[in-house]
Structures are given as C-alpha cells and as structure tokens.
N, C-alpha and C positions, 0 to 999 in steps of 0.2 A: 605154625606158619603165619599165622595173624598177627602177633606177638611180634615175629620179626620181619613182617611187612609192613604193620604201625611202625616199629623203630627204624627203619628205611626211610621212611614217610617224612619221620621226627628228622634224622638228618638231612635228609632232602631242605627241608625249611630252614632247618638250621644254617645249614649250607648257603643257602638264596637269601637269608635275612643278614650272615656275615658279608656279601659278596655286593648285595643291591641293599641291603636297608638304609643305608645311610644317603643314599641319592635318592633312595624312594622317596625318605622322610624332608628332604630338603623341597624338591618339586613339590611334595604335599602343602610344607610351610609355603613355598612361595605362591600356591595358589589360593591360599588363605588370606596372604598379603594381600594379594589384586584383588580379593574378591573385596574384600574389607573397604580397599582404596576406592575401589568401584561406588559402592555404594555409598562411602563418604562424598566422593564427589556429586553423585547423585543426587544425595540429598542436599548438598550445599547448594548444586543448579537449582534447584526445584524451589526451594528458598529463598536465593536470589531472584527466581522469574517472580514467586510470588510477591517479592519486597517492590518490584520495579511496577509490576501491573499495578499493587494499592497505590504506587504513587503517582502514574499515570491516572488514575481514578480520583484522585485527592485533588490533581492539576485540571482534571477537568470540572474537579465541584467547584472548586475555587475560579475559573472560569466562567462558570455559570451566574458566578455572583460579583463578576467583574473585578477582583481580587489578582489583579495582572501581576503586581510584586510575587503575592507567593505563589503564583501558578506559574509563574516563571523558575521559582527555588527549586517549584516541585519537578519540573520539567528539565532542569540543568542536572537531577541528581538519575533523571532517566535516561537522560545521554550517558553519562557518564559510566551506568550501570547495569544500563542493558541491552541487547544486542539490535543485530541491523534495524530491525524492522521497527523496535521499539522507539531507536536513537533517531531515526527517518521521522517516525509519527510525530516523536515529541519538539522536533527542528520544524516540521510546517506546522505544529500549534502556536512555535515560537514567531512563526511568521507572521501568522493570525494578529497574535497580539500587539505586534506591530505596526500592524495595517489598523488596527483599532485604535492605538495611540500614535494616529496618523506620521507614522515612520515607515513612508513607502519602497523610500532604499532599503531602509535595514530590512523592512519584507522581503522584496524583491533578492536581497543577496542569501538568507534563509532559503527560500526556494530554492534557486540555482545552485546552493552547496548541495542540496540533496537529488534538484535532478541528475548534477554531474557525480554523484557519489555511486559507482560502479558496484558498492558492497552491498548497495541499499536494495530492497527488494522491487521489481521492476514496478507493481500499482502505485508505486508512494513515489518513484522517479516519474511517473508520466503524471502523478499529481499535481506535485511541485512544478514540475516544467510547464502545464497548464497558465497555478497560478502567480508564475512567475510572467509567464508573458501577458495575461491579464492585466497583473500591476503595471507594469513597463509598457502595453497596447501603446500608445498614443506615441512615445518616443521609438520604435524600430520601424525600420522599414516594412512594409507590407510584406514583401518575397520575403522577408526572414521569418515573419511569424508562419507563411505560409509553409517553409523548408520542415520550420521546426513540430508545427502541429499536424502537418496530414497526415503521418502517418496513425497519426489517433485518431485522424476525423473521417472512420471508414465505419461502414451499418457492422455490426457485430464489434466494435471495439467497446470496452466498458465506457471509455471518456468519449465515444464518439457525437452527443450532444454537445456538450461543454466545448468539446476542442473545434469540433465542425463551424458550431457558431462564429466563432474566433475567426476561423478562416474563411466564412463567407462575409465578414465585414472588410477581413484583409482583403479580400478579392475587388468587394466594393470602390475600396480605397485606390484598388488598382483601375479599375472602371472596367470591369470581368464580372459585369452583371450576369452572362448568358455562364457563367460558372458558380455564382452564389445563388441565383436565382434557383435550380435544382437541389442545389445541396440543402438549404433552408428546406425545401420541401421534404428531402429525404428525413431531416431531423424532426420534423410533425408530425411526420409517422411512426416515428421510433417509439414505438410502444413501453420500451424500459427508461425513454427520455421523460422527469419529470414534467407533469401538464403545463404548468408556468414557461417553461423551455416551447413545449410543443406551438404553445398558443402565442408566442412571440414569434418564433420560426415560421410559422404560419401568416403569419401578416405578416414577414417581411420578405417571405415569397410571394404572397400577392401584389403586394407593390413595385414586385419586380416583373412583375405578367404571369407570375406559373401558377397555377392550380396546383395548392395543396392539399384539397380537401375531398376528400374518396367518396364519400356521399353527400351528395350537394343536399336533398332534402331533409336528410337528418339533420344536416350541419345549420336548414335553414331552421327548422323546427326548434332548434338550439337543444339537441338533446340528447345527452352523455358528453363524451370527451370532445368529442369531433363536431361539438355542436359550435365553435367560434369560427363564423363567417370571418374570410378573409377581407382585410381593407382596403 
C-alpha cells in the first residue's frame, strides 16, 4: 500500500510538472530578471548620487579658494547629473558666483529660475526667491517684494529673519513704519535668527519707537545675546 501511494504521489507530480512546469519555470525566470534589474539599477542610482555629491564637494572646495572657472565646471556637471534638489543647490551656488564677479542680472536670473522651478524642492525655491529679491531690492516696487516675501516672513518660517527684514524695509519704503516697526522687533527675538540679524532688527525697531528688548537691565548690563541696547 505504501508502494502504491509513493507511485500515486510520483504521478501526481509528474502530472503538475507536465501541466504547470513550464509556466512555473518562466514566472521563476522572470523574477530573476527584475530582481537582477532591480538591483542593477540600484546600484547604478547609488553611484550616480555618489558621483554628483563628490562633485558638489569639489565645487564647493574650489569655491573656497575662489576658483569660480572650475566651480563652475564642477557645478554644470551637477545640474546636469543629479536630481532636484541637487540641480536647485548647484543653480543658487551658480548665482553666488555671480554676484561675486559682480554679475547681478545673471544672479538675479539664477534665482528666479529656481524659485519658479515647481520640481525643485520647496527650501531651495523660498531661497532663491529671497535672494533673488535681495539682488533686485532697490529696483521693484515695495508691494511687490512685500506680495512676494510675507509669506516667509511669519515667526516659525525657516526664512522668517532673512525674508521679514526685507519686508520691514519694504514697508519703510512705503512710510508703514507702524508695520515694520513690530515686525523688526518680532525678528530680535527670533531666537533661531542669527545674532548679527537680531542686533540689526533691534536697532532698527528702536528707531522706529518700539521696544525690542525683553529685559531692559540685562540688555543695559550688555550681557549675553539681549545685551545690545537699542538706538
């Protein structure tokens, strides 16, 4: 009985291996195929990311030592080669360098391509757009830098020193003291605003009437952050 329940067994298989094997064995190949694919392309990304970061790293030593030709090479083959975020970074170095070889159009249009670049990732579009109207300040109307930076120039935005500044001069410009006067103040407190920022914001809230300074005695003592008396 064993004998002829193994040989049952044996056709049974036999049976399922003529009937399925040949579909099994193909799906098997094919997931061998993707797997293989997979991981080629894997590694080819991984590769790639690595080839693009040493040359963002090279663009930036070469920046350091004012080397604008080849930090430029290094920086066109980043665009070229690696994705949003990286092609965003290496377009506002491109600007940078610009503005250092007193080329403030060609800056200015560097920014703007990336603030209007919808692909790019939103930190590096609210960069650009910063120092895009930065360069440009003196030539736009006030209400337009105003349109274009409030909404960055709010207490928890990352750019909210940088961009705030911007728009309490814009406001100035518009004679909306009793609108930059608080907002300077708000930016001296900003605790993640660098100090340099804080201590200009500061004095240019005083000049405008408001108290920016939370502790007057410390501030008179001159001692830690909040020690620069307003002007």
């Amino acid at each position: 009985m064993r004998e002829v329940d193994e040989a049952l067994r044996q056709d049974e298989m036999v049976g399922l291996f003529k009937r399925y094997g040949r579909p099994a064995a193909v799906v098997v190949v094919i997931g061998l195929l993707a797997l293989a694919g997979y991981l080629f392309w894997d590694h080819g990304t991984k590769q790639a990311e690595g080839e693009v970061g040493e040359k963002l790293t090279m663009a930036l030593d070469k920046l350091d030592t004012s080397n604008f030709a080849a930090a430029d090479k290094e920086l066109g083959d980043v665009i070229a080669k690696g994705d949003e975020g990286s092609a965003a970074s290496a377009r506002i170095l491109r600007g940078g360098i610009a503005l250092k070889q007193n080329k403030p159009a060609d800056a200015a249009k560097l920014f703007a391509e990336v603030a209007a670049d919808e692909k790019a990732p939103k930190p590096f579009r609210d960069l650009a757009t910063i120092r895009e109207i930065a360069v440009k300040f003196d030539s736009l109307p006030p209400q337009q830098i105003v349109d274009r930076l409030k909404p960055l120039a709010v207490p928890g935005n990352p750019w909210f020193g940088s961009a705030g500044e911007l728009v309490g001069i814009a406001y100035m410009k518009q004679g909306r003291n009793d609108l930059a006067g608080p907002l300077f103040a708000a930016i001296s407190r900003d605790k993640e605003a660098p100090e340099s920022l804080r201590r200009r914001t500061r004095q240019m809230a005083g000049l405008l009437g408001v108290d920016a300074i939370e502790d007057v005695a410390k501030a008179a003592e001159g001692d830690g952050p909040e020690g620069a008396p307003a002007q």
